[in-house]
N, C-alpha and C positions, 0 to 999 in steps of 0.2 A: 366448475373447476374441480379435480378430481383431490387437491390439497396436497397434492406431490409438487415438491421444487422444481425449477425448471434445470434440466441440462444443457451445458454447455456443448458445443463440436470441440473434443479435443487436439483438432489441429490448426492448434492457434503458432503463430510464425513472428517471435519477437525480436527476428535477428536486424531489424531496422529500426528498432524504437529507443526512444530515448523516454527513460520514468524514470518519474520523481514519486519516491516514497515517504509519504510524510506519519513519521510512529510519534507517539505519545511513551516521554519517559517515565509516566507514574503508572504504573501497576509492570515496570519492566520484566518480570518473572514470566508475564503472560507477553508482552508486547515484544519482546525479544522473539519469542519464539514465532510469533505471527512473521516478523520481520525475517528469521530466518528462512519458514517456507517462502515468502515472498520472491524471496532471492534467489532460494532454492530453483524455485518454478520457472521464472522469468529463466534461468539459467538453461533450464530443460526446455526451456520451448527457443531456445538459442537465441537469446538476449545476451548481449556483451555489457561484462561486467563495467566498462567503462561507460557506457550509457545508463547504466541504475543511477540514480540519485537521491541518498538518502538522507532526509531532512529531519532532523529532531527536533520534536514539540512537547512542551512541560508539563501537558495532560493531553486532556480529551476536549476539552473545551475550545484551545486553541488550534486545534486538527482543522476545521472551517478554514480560520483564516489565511494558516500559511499553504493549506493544499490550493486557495483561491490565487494567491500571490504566484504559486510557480507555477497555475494554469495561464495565468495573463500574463505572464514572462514570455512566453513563447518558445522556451526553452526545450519544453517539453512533449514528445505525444500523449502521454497519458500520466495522468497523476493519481496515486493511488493510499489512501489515508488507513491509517491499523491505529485503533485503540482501544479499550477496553474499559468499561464500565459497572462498576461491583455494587448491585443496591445496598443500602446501608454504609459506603465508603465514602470520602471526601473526595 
């Protein structure tokens, strides 16, 4: 393995998806702004802002639970969880 990330194909096609984005409200300074490229992005690869779905969760811990709830809803094609973890923080 050469220890290089992998890249993605940038032409990814969001204009039939429906996501659920599940952020974490604790450390919001950082998780706002994860949240806004999110949307940002989804937007530029032509996702319709009415198919984003953004679900707020109280940290990082409960990010698991509720991104697992709106994958088994059905509701969704892809779910996608942002949250941020500060060593030494609660």
């Amino acid at each position: 393995m050469s220890g290089r990330p992998a890249v993605f194909d940038a032409s990814l096609d969001a204009s039939r998806l429906r996501v659920a984005v599940v952020v974490a409200r604790y450390n919001a300074p950082i998780t706002d702004r994860l949240l806004a490229g999110a949307v940002e992005e989804f937007a530029r690869r032509g996702g319709d802002p009415a198919s984003l779905t953004v679900l707020p969760a109280p940290g990082s811990f409960e990010l698991a639970t509720l991104a697992g709830g709106a994958a088994k809803s059905g509701r969704f094609d892809a779910v996608v969880a942002l949250g941020c973890l500060i060593k030494g923080e609660t």
